[in-house]
MIMIDREN-331901 format. One record per residue (C-alpha): residue number from 1; residue in one letter; y, x, z. Coordinates in Angstrom, 3 decimals, padded with zeros to 6 digits. Each point is the difference from the previous one (the first is absolute). Layout:
<recs>
 num residu    north     east       up
 NUM      A        Y        X        Z
...
</recs>
This chain:
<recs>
 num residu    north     east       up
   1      X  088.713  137.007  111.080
   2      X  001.333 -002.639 -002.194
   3      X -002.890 -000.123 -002.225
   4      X -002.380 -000.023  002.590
   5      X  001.846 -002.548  002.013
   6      X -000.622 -002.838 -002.831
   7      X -004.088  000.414  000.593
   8      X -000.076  001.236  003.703
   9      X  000.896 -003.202  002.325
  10      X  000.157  001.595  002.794
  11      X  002.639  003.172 -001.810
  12      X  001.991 -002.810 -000.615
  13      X  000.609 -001.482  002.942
  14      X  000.855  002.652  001.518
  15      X  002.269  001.347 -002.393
  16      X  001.101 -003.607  000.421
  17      X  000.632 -000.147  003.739
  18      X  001.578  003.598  000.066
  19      X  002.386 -001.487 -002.656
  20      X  000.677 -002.967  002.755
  21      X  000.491  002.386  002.761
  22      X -003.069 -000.313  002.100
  23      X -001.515  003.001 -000.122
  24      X  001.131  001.377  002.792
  25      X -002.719  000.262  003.063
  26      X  002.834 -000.742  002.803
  27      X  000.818 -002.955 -001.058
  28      X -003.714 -001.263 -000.206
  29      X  000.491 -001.806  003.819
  30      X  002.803 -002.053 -001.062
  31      X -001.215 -000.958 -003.297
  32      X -003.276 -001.381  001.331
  33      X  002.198 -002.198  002.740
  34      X  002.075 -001.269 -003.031
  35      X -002.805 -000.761 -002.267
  36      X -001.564 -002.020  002.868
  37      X  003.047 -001.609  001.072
  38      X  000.290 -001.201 -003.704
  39      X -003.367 -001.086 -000.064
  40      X -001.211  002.242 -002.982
  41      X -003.016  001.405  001.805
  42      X -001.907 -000.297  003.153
  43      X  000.172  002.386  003.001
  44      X -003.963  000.375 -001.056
  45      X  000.712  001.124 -003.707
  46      X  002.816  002.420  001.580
  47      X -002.661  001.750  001.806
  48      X -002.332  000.659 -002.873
  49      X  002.790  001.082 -001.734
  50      X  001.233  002.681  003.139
  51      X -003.665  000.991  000.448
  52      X -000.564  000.940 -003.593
  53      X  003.756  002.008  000.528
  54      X -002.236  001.915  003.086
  55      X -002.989  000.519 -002.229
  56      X  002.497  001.665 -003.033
  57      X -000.440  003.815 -000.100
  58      X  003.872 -000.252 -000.130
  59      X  001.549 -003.387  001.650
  60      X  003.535  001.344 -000.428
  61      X -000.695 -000.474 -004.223
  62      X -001.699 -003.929  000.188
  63      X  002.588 -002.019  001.747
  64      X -000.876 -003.026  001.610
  65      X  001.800 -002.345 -002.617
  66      X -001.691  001.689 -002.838
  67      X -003.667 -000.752  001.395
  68      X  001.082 -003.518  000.656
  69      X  000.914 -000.256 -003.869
  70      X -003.271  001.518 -000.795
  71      X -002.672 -002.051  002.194
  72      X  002.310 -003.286 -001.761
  73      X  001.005 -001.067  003.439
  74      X  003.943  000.160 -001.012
  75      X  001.388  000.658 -003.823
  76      X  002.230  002.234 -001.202
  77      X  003.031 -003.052  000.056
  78      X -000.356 -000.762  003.620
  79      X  000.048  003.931  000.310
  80      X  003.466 -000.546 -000.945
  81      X  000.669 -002.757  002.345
  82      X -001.584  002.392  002.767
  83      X  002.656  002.566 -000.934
  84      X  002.847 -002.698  000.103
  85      X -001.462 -000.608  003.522
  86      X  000.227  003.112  000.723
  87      X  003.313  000.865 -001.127
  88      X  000.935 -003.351  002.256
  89      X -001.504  001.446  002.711
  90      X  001.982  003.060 -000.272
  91      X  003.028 -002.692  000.984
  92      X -000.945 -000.964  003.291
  93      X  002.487  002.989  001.728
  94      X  002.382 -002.620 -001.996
  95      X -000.811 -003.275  001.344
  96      X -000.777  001.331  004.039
  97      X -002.573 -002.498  001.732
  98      X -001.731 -001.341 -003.008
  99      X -002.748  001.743 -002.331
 100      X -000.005 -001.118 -003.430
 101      X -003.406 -000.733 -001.266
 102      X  000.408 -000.573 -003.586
 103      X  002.428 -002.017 -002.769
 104      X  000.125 -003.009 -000.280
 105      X  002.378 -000.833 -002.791
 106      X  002.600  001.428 -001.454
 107      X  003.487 -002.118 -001.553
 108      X  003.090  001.203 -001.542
 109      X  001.762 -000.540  003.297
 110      X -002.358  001.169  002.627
 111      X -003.806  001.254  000.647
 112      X -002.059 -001.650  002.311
 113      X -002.565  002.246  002.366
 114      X -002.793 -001.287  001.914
 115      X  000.413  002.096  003.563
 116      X -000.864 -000.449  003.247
 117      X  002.249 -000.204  002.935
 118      X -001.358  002.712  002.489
 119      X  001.890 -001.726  003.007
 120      X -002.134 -003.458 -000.228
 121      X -002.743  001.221 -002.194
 122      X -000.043 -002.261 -002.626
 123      X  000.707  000.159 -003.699
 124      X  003.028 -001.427 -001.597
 125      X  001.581  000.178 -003.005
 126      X  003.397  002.377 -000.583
 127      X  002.491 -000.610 -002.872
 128      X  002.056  003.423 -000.892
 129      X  003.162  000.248 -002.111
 130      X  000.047  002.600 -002.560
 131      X  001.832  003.159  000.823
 132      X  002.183 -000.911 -003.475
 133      X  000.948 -003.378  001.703
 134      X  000.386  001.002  003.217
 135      X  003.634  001.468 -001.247
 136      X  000.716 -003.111 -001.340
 137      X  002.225 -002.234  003.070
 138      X -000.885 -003.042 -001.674
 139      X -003.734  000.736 -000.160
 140      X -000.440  000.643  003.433
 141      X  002.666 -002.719  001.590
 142      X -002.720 -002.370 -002.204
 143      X -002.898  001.680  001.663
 144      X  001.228 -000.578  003.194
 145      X  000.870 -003.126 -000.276
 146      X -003.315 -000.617 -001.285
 147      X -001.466  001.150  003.274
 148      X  002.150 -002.013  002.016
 149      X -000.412 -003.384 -002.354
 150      X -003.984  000.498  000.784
 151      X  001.491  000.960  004.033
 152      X  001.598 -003.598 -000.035
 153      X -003.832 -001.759 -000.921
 154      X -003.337 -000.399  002.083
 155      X -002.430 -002.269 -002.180
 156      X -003.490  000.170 -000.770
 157      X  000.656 -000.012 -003.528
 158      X  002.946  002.446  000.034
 159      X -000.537  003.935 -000.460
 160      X  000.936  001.006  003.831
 161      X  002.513  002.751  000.293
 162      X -000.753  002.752  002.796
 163      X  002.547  002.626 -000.243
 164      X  002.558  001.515 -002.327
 165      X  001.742  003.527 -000.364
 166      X  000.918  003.137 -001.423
 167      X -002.577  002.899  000.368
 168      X  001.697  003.424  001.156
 169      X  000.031  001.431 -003.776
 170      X  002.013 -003.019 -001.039
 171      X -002.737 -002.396 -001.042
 172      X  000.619 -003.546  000.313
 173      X -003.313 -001.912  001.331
 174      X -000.541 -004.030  000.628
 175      X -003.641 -000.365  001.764
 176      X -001.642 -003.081  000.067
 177      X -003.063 -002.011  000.423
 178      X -002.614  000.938 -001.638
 179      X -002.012 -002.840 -001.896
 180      X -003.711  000.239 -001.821
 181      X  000.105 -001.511 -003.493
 182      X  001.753 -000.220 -003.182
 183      X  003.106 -001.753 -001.804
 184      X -000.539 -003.357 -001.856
 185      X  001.365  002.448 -002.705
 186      X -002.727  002.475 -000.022
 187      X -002.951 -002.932  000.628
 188      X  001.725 -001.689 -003.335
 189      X -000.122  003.089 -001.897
 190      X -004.234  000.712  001.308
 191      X -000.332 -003.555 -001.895
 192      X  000.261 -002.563  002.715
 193      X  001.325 -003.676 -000.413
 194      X  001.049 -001.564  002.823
 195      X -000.838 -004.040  000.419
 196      X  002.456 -002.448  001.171
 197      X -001.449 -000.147  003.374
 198      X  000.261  004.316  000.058
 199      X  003.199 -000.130 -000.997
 200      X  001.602 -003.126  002.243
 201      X -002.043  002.312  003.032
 202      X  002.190  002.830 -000.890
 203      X  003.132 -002.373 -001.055
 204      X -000.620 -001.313  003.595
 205      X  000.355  003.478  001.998
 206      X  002.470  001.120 -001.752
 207      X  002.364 -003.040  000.077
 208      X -000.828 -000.097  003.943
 209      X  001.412  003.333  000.176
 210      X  002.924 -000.144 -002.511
 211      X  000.866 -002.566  002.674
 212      X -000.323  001.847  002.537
 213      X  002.227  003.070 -001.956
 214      X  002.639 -003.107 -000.760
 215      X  000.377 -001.242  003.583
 216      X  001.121  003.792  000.769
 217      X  002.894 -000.286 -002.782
 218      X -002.004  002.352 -001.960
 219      X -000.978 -000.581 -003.823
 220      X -002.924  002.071 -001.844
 221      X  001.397  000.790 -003.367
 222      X -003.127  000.692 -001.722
 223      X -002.427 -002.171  000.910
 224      X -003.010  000.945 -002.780
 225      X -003.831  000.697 -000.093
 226      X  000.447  003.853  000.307
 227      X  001.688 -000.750  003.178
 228      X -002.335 -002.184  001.414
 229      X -003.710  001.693  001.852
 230      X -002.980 -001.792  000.152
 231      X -002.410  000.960  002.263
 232      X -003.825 -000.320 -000.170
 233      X  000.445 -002.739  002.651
 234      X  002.380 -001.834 -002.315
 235      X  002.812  000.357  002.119
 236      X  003.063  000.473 -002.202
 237      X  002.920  002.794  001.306
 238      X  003.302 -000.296 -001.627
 239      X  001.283  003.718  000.035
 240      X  002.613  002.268 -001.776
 241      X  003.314 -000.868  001.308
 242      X  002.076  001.934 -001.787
 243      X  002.236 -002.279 -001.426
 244      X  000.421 -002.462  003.136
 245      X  003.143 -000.894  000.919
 246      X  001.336 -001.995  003.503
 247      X  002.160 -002.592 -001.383
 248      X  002.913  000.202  001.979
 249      X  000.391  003.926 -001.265
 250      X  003.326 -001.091 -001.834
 251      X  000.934  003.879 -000.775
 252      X -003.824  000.552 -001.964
 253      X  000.775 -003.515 -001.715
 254      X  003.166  001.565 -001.163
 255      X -000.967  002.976 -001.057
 256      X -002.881 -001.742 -002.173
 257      X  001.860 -002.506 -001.945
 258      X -000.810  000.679 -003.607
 259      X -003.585  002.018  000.353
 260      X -002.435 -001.761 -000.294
 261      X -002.813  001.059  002.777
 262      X -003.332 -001.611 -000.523
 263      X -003.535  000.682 -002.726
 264      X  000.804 -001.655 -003.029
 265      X -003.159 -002.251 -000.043
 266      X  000.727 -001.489  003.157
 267      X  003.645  000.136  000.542
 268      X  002.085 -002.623  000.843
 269      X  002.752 -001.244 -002.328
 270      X  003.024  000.275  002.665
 271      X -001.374  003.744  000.206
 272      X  000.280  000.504 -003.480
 273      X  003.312 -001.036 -000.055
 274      X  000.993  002.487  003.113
 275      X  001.168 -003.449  002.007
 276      X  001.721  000.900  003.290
 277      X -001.745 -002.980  002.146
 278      X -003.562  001.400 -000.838
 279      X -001.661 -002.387  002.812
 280      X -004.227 -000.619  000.630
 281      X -000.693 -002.269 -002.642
 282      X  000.508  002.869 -002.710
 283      X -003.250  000.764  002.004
 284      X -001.259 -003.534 -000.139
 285      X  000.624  000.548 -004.468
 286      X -002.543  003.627  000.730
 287      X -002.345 -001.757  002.055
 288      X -000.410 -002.816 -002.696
 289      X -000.384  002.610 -002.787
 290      X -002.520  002.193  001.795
 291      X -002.060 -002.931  000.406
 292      X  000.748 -000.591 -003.905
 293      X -001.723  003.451 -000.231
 294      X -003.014 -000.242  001.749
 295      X -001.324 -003.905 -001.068
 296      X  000.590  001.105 -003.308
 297      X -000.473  003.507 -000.999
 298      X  003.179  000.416 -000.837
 299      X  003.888  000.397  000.960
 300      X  002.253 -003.287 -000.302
 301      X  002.182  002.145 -003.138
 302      X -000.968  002.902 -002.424
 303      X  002.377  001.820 -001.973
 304      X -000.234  003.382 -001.737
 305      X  002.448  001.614  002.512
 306      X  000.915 -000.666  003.335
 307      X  003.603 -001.739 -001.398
 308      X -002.037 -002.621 -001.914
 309      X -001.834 -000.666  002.615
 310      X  002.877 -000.761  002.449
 311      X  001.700 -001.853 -002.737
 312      X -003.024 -002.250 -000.388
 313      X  000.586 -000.570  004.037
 314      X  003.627 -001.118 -000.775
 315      X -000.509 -002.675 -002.783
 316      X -003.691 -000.406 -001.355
 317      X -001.678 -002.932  001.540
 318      X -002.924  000.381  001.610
 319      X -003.577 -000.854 -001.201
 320      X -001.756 -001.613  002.590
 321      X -002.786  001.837  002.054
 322      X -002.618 -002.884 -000.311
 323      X  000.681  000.020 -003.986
 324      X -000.534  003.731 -000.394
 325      X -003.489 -000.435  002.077
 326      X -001.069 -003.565  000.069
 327      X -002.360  000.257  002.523
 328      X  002.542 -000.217  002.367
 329      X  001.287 -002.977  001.410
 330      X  003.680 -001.604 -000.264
 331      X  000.753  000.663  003.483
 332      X  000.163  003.558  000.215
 333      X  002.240 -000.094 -003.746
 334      X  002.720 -002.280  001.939
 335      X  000.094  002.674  002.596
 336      X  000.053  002.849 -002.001
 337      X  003.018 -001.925 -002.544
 338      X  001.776 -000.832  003.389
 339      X -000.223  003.047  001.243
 340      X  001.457  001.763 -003.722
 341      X  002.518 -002.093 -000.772
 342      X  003.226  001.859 -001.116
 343      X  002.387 -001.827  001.820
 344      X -000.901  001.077  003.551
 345      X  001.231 -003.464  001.449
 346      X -002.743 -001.375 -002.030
 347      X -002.928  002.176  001.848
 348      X -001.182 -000.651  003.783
 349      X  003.164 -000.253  002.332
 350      X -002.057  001.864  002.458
 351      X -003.301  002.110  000.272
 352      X -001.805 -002.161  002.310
 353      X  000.171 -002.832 -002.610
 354      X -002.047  002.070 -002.938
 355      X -001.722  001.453  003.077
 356      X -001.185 -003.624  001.177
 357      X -000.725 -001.411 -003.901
 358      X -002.379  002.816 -000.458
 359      X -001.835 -000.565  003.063
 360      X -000.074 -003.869 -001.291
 361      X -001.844  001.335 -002.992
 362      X -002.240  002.135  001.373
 363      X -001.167 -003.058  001.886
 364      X -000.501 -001.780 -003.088
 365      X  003.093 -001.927  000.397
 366      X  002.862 -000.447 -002.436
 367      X  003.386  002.159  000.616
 368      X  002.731 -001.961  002.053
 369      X  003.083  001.701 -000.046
 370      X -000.549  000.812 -004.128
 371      X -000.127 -003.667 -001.267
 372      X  003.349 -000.472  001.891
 373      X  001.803  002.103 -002.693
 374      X -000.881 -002.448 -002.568
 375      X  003.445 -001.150 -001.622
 376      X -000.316 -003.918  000.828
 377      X  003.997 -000.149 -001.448
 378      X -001.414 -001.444 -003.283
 379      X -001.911 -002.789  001.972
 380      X  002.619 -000.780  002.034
 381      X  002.273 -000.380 -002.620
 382      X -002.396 -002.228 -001.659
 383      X -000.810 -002.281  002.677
 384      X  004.307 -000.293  000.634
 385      X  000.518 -001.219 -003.616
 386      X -003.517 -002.368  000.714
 387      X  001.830 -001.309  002.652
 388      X  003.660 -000.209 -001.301
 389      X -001.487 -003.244 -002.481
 390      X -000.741 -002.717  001.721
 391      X -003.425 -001.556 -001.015
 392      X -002.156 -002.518  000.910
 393      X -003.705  001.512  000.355
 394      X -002.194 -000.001 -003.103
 395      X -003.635 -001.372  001.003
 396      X -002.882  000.552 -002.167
 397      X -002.810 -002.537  000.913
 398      X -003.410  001.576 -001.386
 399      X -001.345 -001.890 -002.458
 400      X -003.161 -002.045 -000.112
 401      X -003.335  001.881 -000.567
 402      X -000.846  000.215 -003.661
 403      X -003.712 -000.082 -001.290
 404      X -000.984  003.366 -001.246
 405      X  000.587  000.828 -003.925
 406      X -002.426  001.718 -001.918
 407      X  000.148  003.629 -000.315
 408      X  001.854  001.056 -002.739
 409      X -001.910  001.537 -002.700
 410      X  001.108  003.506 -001.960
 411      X -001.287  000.581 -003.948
 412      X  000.276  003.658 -000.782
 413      X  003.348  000.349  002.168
 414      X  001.468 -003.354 -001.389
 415      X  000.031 -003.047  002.361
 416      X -001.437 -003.103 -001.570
 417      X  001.423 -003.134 -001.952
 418      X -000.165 -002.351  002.771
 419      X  001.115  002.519  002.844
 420      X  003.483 -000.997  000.145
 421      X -000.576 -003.342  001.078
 422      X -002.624  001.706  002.548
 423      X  003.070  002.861  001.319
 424      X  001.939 -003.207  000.935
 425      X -002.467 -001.736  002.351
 426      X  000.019  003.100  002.122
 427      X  001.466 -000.176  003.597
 428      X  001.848  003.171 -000.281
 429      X  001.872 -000.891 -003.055
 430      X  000.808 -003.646  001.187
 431      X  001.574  001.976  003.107
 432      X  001.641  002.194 -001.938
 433      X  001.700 -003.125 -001.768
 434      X  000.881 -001.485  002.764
 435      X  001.916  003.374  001.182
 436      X  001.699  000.035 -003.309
 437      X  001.125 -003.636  000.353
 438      X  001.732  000.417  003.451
 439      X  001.625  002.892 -000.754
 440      X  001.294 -001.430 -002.966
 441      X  000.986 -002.862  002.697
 442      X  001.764  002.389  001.971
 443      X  002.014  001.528 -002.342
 444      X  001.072 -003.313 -001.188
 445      X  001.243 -000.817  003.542
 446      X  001.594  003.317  000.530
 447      X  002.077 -000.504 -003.357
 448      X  001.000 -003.579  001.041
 449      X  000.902  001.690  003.488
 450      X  002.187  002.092 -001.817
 451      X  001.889 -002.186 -002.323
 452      X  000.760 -002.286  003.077
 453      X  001.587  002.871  001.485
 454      X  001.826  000.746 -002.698
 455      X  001.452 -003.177 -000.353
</recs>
């Protein structure tokens, strides 16, 4: 069978989907509804496929997922997804009043199942702790506090939470909206650069509904592009609470001090250091870098592990976004620098003002709130000292029009004889002497200022 298997296509798909557990004919009806519901064939190719089964001398020995593999209209890897399905499927006794129609995505903390909730008909999206976890009290106090973080919210560009619980066989499941589209994450890795005006339209959703988190005393954590769905529509959904906190939750403050909760390339420096006070502008500092990320291609800090990264956060400075990719423009770098600064008093003193300066930019307008962190101490020192001497004002009267010297004339990269003479008639160098003169006039005053004093 092996042999015959590497010539015969259609020996080895089956010997292929019997491997994957799809031979069976009584499982035929519910692997055609997955394998529509996943959109890997059409109810028409399902058909062919069920009336060549009828036309077999023996249907019980050609299962319906093997002639799919055969006729091409599914291959032998999304046989394998099929049998995931299934095994999914095989769940719903676990999760009563919701049939799971496929993975969506599976995480070291939880898996994510697209389902649909029998009671309303439609389909959402169903986050499951692992049975391993599930044992684990802090794991599942997180979980649920999670689900009611997300409870707390109701924004269009927030992941909405429906409903949250434990499953009669001791699974713990969060269900939730569920949204059409992909992570900035996954459209960066198909290839995809995002312009300025992409990523302030994203920047702008997702600031509106940081705000919106903030207002409710609750902070993100781990604000990032995997985090972060866009759908076809562009509509940006923040999602993946997991690490949200309320801010007046003194007793999970406590117990965090030290631990730094966050993803490296995006994590704030008061999270690195485990700070007790972790407040919304350590979302502000993710915010900034995720926008770092998208304009250009790539995170605000590298580092060969996760520590160097985080340690880069803590003391390198930060290269500018619009001199990484200088197609950008200045205003969206003094946001983004604002927004990262280490010391968190240094960043936007509230969400609403990064919120409203990238608004100002996507109307073509320059940033407000970001040119008001400018450090004007060194002017205003200067202008104190300017003002501590007494002067009387220095007038320069412009000097009558001169006629119009010849232009000077170069020999093989030497200037001629009579040039000189020629350099000295020009207006730019007779104002130039007459700049050098009255500031040699002004030091001579301030030095016979001086000595008076003195005496």
């Amino acid at each position: 069978m092996a042999g015959s298997s590497d010539t015969d296509p259609s020996t080895n798909a089956s010997a292929n989907t019997a491997s994957l557990g799809l031979g069976a004919s009584n499982i035929d009806t519910e692997i055609g509804k997955i394998i529509v519901d996943m959109g890997l064939a059409t109810r028409t190719e399902i058909e062919f496929c069920r009336e060549q089964q009828k036309q077999s001398s023996d249907p019980n020995q050609r299962s319906l997922a093997e002639l799919l593999i055969e006729n091409s209209f599914i291959t032998t890897n999304q046989a394998k997804r099929i049998r995931a399905a299934t095994e999914d499927r095989g769940k719903n006794s676990q999760l009563p009043g919701y049939q799971l129609l496929g993975r969506l995505g599976k995480g070291a903390m939880a898996t994510v199942y697209k389902a649909r909730q029998m009671s309303l008909d439609r389909v959402v999206a169903i986050k499951v702790l692992p049975r391993k976890l599930s044992e684990n009290p802090e794991f599942v106090d997180r979980f649920y506090r999670e689900g009611k973080a997300a409870a707390r919210l109701s924004h269009n560009n927030i992941v909405q939470a429906i409903d949250v619980g434990c499953a009669p066989d001791g699974y713990h499941f969060f269900v939730m909206e569920y949204i059409e589209g992909k992570t900035l994450y996954d459209i960066m890795q198909e290839g995809h650069t995002f312009s300025e005006a992409e990523a302030l339209d994203i920047g702008i959703q997702m600031a509106d509904a940081l705000a919106h988190a903030h207002k409710r005393q609750l902070i993100h954590r781990d604000v990032k592009p995997k985090n972060i769905i866009l759908t076809p529509g562009g509509v940006a959904k923040l999602t993946d609470l997991g690490l949200a906190r309320a801010t007046d939750d003194k007793l999970a403050a406590e117990m965090e001090v030290g631990k730094a909760y966050g993803t490296p390339y995006y994590i704030s420096p008061e999270q690195i250091r485990g700070e007790l006070d972790i407040d919304f502008r350590a979302d502000i500092y993710s915010l900034g870098a995720t926008i770092y990320h998208l304009v250009t291609g790539r995170p605000p800090f590298e580092g060969e592990t996760p520590a160097a990264v985080m340690h880069k956060h803590l003391k390198q400075a930060l290269t500018p976004a619009d001199h990484v990719n200088t197609a950008l423009t200045a205003g969206i770098g003094e946001v983004i620098d604002v927004a990262m600064a280490k010391k968190r008093e240094e960043r936007y003193q509230s969400t609403e003002d990064m919120l409203e300066d990238l608004r100002a930019l996507r109307a073509g307008n320059p940033p407000v709130h970001a040119r008001k962190n400018v450090d004007l101490d060194a002017l205003e020192k200067v202008e104190e000292s300017a003002q501590a001497v007494e002067m009387p004002p220095i007038i320069i009267e412009e000097s009558e029009p001169q006629e119009r010297p010849a232009p000077i004339h170069y020999h093989g990269g030497s200037i001629s004889r009579d040039e000189p003479a020629i350099i000295m008639r020009e207006p730019k160098v007779v104002a130039m002497l007459a700049v050098l003169a009255v500031s040699l006039l002004v030091n001579i005053v301030l030095i016979y200022v001086l000595l008076t004093l003195d005496n």
